[in-house]
C-alpha positions as CSV (number, residue, x, y, z in Angstrom):
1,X,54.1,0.8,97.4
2,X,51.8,-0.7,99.9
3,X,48.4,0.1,100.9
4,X,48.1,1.9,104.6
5,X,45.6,1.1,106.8
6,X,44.8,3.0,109.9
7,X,43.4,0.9,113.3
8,X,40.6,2.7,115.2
9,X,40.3,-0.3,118.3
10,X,40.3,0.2,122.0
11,X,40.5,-3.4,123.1
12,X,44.6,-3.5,122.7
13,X,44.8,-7.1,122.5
14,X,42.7,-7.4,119.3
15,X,44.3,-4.0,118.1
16,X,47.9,-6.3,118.6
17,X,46.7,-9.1,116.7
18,X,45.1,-7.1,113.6
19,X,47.8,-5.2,113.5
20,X,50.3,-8.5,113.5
21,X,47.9,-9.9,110.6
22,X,48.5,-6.7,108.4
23,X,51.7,-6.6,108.6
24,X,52.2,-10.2,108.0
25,X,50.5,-9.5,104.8
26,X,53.0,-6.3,103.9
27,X,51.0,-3.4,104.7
28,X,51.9,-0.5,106.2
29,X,50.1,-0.5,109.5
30,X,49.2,2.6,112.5
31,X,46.7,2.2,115.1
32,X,44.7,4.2,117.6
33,X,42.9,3.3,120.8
34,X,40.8,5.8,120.5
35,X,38.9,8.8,118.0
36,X,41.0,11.7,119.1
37,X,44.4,10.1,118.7
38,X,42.8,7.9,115.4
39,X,41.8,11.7,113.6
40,X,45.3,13.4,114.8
41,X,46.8,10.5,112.5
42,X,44.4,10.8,109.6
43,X,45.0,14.7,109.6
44,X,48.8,14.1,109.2
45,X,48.5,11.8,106.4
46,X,45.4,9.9,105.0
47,X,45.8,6.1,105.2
48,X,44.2,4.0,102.0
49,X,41.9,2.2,104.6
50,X,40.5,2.8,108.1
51,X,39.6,-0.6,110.2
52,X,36.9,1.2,112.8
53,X,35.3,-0.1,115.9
54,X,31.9,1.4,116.6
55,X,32.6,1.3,120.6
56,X,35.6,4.2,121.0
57,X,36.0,5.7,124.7
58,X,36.1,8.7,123.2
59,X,34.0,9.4,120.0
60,X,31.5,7.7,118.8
61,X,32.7,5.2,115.6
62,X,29.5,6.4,113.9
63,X,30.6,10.2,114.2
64,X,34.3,9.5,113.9
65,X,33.4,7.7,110.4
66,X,31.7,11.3,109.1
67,X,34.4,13.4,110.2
68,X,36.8,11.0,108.2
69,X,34.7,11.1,105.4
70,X,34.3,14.7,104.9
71,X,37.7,15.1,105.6
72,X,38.9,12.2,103.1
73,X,36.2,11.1,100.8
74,X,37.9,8.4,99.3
75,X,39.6,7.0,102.7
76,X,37.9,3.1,102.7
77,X,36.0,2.8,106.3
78,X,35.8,-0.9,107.3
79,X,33.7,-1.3,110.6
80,X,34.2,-4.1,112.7
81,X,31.7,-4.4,115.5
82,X,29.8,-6.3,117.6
83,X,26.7,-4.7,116.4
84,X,24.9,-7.5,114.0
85,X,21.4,-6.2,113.7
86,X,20.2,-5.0,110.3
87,X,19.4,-1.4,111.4
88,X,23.3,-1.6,112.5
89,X,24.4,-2.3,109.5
90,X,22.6,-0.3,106.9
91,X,22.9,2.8,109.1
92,X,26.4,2.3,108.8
93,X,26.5,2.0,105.2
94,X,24.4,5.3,105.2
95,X,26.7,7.5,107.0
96,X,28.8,6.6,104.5
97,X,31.2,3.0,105.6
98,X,32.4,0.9,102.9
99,X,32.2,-2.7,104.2
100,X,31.0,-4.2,107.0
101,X,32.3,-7.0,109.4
102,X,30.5,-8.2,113.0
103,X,32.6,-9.5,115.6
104,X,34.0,-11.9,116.5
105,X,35.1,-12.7,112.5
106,X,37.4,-15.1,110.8
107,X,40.5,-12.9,110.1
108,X,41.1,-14.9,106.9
109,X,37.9,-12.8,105.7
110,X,38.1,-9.9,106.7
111,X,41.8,-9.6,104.8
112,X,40.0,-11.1,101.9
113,X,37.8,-8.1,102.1
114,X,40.5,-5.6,102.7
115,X,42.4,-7.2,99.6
116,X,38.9,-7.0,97.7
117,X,38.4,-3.4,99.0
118,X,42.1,-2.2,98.4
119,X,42.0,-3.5,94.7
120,X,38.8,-2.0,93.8
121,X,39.9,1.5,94.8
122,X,43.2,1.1,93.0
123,X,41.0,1.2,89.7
124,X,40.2,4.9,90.5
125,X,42.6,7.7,89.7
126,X,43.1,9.8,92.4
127,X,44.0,13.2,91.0
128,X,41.4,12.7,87.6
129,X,38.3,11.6,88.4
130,X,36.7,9.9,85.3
131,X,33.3,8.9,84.5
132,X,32.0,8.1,80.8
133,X,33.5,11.7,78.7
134,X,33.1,13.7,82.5
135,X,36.4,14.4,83.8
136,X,37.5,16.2,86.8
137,X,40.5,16.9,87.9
138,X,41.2,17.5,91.7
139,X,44.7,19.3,91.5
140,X,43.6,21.6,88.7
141,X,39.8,21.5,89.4
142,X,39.1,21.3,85.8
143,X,36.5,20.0,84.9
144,X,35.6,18.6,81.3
145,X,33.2,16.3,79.0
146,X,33.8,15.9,76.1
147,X,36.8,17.3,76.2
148,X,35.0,21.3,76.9
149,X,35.9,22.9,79.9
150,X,33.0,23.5,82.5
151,X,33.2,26.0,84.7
152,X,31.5,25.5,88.2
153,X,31.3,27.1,91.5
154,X,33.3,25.8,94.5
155,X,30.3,24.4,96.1
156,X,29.3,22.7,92.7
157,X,32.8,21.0,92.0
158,X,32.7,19.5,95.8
159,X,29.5,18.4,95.1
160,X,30.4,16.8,91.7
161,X,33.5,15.7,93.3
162,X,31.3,13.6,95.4
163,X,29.2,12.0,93.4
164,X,32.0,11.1,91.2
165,X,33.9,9.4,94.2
166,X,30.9,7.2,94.9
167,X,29.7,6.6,91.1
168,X,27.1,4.1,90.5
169,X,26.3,4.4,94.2
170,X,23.0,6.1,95.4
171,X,23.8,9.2,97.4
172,X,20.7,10.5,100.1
173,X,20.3,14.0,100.5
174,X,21.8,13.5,104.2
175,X,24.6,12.3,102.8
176,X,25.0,14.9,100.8
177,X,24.4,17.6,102.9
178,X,26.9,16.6,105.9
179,X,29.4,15.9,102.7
180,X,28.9,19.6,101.4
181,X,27.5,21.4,103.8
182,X,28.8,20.0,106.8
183,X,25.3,19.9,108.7
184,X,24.6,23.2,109.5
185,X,21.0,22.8,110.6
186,X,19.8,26.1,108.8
187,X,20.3,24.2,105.2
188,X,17.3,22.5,104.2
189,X,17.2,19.2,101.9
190,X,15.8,21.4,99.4
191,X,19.2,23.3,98.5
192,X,21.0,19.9,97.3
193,X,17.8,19.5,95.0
194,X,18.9,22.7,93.7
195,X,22.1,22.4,93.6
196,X,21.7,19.3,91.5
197,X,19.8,21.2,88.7
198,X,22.6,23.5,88.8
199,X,25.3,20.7,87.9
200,X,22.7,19.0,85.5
201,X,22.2,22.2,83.6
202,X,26.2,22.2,83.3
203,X,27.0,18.4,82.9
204,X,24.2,17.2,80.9
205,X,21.4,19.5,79.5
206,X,24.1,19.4,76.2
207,X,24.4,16.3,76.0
208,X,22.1,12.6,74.6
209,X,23.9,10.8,77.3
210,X,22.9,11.8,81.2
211,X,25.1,11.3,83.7
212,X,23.1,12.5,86.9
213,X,20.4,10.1,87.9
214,X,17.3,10.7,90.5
215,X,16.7,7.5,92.1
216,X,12.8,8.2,93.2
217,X,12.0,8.4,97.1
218,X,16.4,7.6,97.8
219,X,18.6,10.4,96.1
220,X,20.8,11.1,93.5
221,X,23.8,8.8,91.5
222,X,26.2,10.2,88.6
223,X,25.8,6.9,86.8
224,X,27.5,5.8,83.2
């Protein structure tokens, strides 16, 4: 079956035209012209990939990308914006967007890197969640290494949920907390410290090999 992708664009001409270009290409194409309409589709079923514009009417692409997120962890976000300066970008990348792409683009690249995107994900199993012997399971939510059953909180399997999704990538405790704790102001960063040595006592303390990295003065990474 073919890859979905979701359009989040209010200027309807380029909407048309990346929409044409997708399903030129065989995917399965929706589009919104705004946030509102854009979640109201993602809520009904999760596309593979969500092509955002930064500029909605409605809400803003930087909010629209967390709600999507904590919704749908593993939903690709792709912004394309008009927005080229650094700060842009790698504020975008830490609310949790996937790829990148300033306007105007060459739409030759930017379905290379939906094809790049789209066949990376495709290596991940999306019911069992696997990372060296760690495996979690998100129709169960069993969760084993080395083949023994761990048993964890709720809060403790969406965290490791999380950090399994984004393996190998570094994780700040922002991200983290509007992941797992859906802001709420009266958490401090502290408690994802916490909850870390919680999981690490679980995941690791038994074993030579440790999975859960701290990456000094940026966050956390569950790393092979």
């Amino acid at each position: 079956m073919s890859h979905s992708i979701l359009i989040v664009e209010d200027d309807r001409d380029l909407l048309d035209y990346l929409r044409n270009a997708l399903l030129e290409k065989n995917y399965r194409v929706s589009a919104a012209g705004n946030g509102m309409k854009a979640l109201k589709i993602i809520e009904k079923a999760a596309p593979d990939m969500v092509l955002l514009d930064m500029g909605l009417p409605d809400i803003n692409g930087e909010d629209l990308c967390r709600q999507i997120k904590k919704l749908y962890p593993q939903v690709i976000i792709m912004f394309l914006t008009a927005q080229d300066a650094s700060p842009h970008i790698v504020h975008a990348f830490d609310i949790g967007a996937d790829d990148y792409i300033t306007k105007p683009f060459i739409i030759d690249e930017v379905l290379a890197r939906i094809r790049a995107r789209l066949r990376q994900d495709t290596k991940i199993t999306k019911a069992v969640l696997k990372i060296a012997d760690l495996t979690l399971n998100t129709e169960t939510y069993e969760v084993k290494r080395n083949g023994t059953i761990i048993s964890l909180t709720p809060k403790e399997f969406k965290l490791l949920e999380y950090l399994m999704i984004n393996k190998n990538r570094v994780l700040n405790r922002e991200q983290i907390l509007s992941r797992i704790w859906e802001y709420h102001y009266d958490i401090e960063s502290r408690v994802v410290d916490m909850y870390i040595g919680m999981l690490r006592k679980k995941i690791d303390n038994d074993h030579k090999k440790k999975l859960i990295q701290s990456i000094r003065g940026f966050g956390y990474m569950l790393q092979e």
